[in-house]
C-alpha positions, 0 to 999 in steps of 0.5 A: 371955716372947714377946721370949726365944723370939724371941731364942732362935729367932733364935740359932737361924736364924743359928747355921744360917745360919752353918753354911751359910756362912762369907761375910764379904762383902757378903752375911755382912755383911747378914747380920750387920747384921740378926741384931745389930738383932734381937737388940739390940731384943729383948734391950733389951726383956727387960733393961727389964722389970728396970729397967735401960735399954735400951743396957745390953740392946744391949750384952749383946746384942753381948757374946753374939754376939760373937767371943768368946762364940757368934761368931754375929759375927766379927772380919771381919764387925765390921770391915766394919760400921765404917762402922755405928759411924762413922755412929752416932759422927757422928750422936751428935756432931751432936745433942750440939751441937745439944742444947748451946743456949750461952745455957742453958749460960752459967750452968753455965760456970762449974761446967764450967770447975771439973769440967774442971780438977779432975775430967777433967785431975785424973783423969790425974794421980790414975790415972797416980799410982795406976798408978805404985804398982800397977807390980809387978802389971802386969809386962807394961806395966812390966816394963823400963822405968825411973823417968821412961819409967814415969812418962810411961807412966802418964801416956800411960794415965791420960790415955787412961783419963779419956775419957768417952762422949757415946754413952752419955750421949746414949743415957740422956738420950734414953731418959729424955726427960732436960731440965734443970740436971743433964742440961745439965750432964753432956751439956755435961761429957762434951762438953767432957771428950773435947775435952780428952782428945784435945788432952792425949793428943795432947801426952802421945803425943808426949813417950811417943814422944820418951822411950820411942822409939817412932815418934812426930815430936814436930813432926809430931805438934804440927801434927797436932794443930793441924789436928785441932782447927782444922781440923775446927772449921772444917769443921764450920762448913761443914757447919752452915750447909749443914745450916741452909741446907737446912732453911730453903730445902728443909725437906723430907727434912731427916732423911734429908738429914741422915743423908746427910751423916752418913754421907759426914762419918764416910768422908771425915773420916777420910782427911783426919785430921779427927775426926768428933766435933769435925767434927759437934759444931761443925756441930750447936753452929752449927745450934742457936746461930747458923743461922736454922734450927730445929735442934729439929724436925730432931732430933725427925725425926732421933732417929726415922729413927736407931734402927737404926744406934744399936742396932747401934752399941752391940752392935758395942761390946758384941762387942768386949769380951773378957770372958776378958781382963776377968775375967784382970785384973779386980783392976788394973781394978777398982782402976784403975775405982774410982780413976777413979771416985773421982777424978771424984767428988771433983773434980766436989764440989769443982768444984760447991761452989767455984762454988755449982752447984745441989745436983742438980747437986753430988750426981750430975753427977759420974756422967755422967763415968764410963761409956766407948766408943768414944774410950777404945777408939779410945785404946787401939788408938793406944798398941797400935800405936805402942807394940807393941814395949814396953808398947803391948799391955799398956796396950791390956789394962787399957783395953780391961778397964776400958772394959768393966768401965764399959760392964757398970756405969755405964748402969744406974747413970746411969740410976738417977742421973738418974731420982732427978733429977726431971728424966726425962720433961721433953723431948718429943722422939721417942726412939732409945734405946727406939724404941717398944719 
């Protein structure tokens, strides 16, 4: 009852502080800042009283404050927090890798070559397909165009829509105090998933570019990805062996320092077309497998000083959903979500009994697949930009309302998946997602 009243009074504070001010400065930024954290910790502790898990509360949370609900929180002031969900994406990424301990991986190999090929690159094609069929209910994507542009459009779409989030994943399994097969498993899957994603999409872009006309240079775009991929490998070997020198010479500070570097990866990558991601999941594989440095004791420091970027990350996802938007297309995007879903379902059963993977991890490491965030979010924005003169803005709806859709669904799920697990309570590492709370 106590967390409620605080969060109604706090709605409160800031509906009057918002009527004294309009300011998306630095100061209504501050402002926006400190109310998303509130709101994201008391609504957390109000949702986990009724057994869902706490970033499904971060979530609600920014959903209600957002523009589209109260507009406690508006576009500007969302925009000027970008560098929040940058940092956050960053240190995701970096305890991703350093949780991705290769000697524990290898006997799962195998079992993650399989859900890659069947379950993520199987996914494009059963989605593209199914989008070919829904055609006539989804006239503002395919309205003009002919047999092969629709046909690579599906494809641009349903690639987009097989991202996956190691956001959410890494949220639960930090909640959960999550270790064993089938945690290793799905945190490895959704690593491995977005890789694959982003190297496909980048190829797919180019041929919608050359068969649509959209402005897209189809050798440009082949060393685009190149560099991408390479490059930001081989800059995050840089930054691994700086974050394991450190700890090994320094020690002291090494969370703060690793922040630090967080934040000036997640400002400088992206002028240099880098991809924040693969930068810091190299640099976070590198500390864990190859540097004399205990990458464990940074990330038991780490998850602790980390609370309040996570909190605000997940709102600012959740005050970008559009629920009008969402309920407008909610039949496409349900048939689209379950398709998704199902494709994953059955490419990953397959994937686990070709292989003979443990029956946890045949039963639900499908699961892991199936909630989204920020790439497919990140995807959408690109077909809207470089398409807006045909389907871009159609395409940028059904993302958008099916990355919603799995944002409101999957958590609570996946949290029920890997507490029938057995595997929760296993890792003693200090925990983000609940932050005491």
């Amino acid at each position: 009852m106590i967390p409620l009243l605080l969060l109604v009074a706090l709605g409160g504070l800031m509906q009057a502080a918002r009527s004294f001010t309009t300011d998306t400065s630095i100061a209504g930024t501050e402002l926006a800042f400190g109310f998303m954290l509130l709101a994201a910790y008391f609504t957390a502790k109000i949702v986990s009283r009724f057994g869902l898990p706490k970033l499904t509360g971060y979530l609600i949370s920014g959903v209600i404050a957002g523009e589209f609900v109260l507009g406690f929180v508006n576009h500007d002031m969302t925009q000027t927090l970008k560098v929040v969900s940058d940092t956050a994406t960053a240190i995701i990424a970096l305890e991703a890798g350093s949780e991705l301990q290769l000697k524990a991986v290898k006997p799962l190999l195998k079992t993650l070559r399989g859900i890659t090929l069947f379950a993520v690159i199987g996914s494009m094609f059963t989605i593209s397909a199914v989008l070919f069929l829904m055609r006539p209910l989804l006239p503002d994507i395919f309205g003009n165009l002919d047999f092969v542009p629709s046909l690579v459009v599906c494809l641009a779409i349903g690639t987009a829509l097989s991202a996956q989030s190691p956001a959410v994943v890494m949220a639960l399994l930090s909640e959960l105090g999550a270790e064993g097969p089938l945690s290793r498993m799905i945190l490895a899957s959704v690593v491995v998933a977005d890789l694959t994603v982003i190297t496909v999409f980048s190829i797919v872009l180019a041929i919608t570019g050359a068969v649509i006309g959209g402005s897209i240079d189809v050798v440009g775009t082949a060393v685009e990805v190149l560099w991408e991929l390479l490059g930001s490998m081989a800059f995050g070997l840089v930054i691994g062996i700086l974050l394991g020198r450190y700890l090994l010479y320094v020690k002291g500070g090494a969370a703060m320092f690793a922040l630090m570097v967080c934040v000036v990866v997640a400002e400088i990558a992206p002028t240099i077309h880098l991809d924040v991601l693969i930068v810091l999941l190299a640099a976070g594989i590198w500390l864990r497998n190859f540097s004399k440095a205990d990458a464990t004791a940074l990330l038991r420091k780490f998850q602790a000083a980390q609370l309040p970027v996570f909190l605000v990350f997940f709102a600012l996802a959740g005050s970008h959903l559009n629920i009008y938007k969402l309920f407008a297309a909610i039949i496409p995007v349900i048939i689209i979500a379950g398709t998704r879903a199902t494709s994953f379902f059955l490419g990953a059963r397959l994937a686990c009994r070709v292989t003979n993977a443990e029956p946890i991890v045949q039963k639900y490491a499908w699961f892991g697949l199936v909630p989204q965030a920020g790439l497919a979010l990140a995807l959408a924005i690109v077909l809207q930009t470089n398409f807006s003169s045909s389907f871009g803005t159609g395409a940028a709806t059904i993302l958008l309302g099916v990355v919603g859709f799995n944002e409101c669904i999957a958590p609570p799920i996946l949290r029920i998946m890997l507490v029938r697990s057995g595997e929760t309570g296993k890792k003693q590492n200090a925990d983000f997602a609940a932050g005491g709370h």
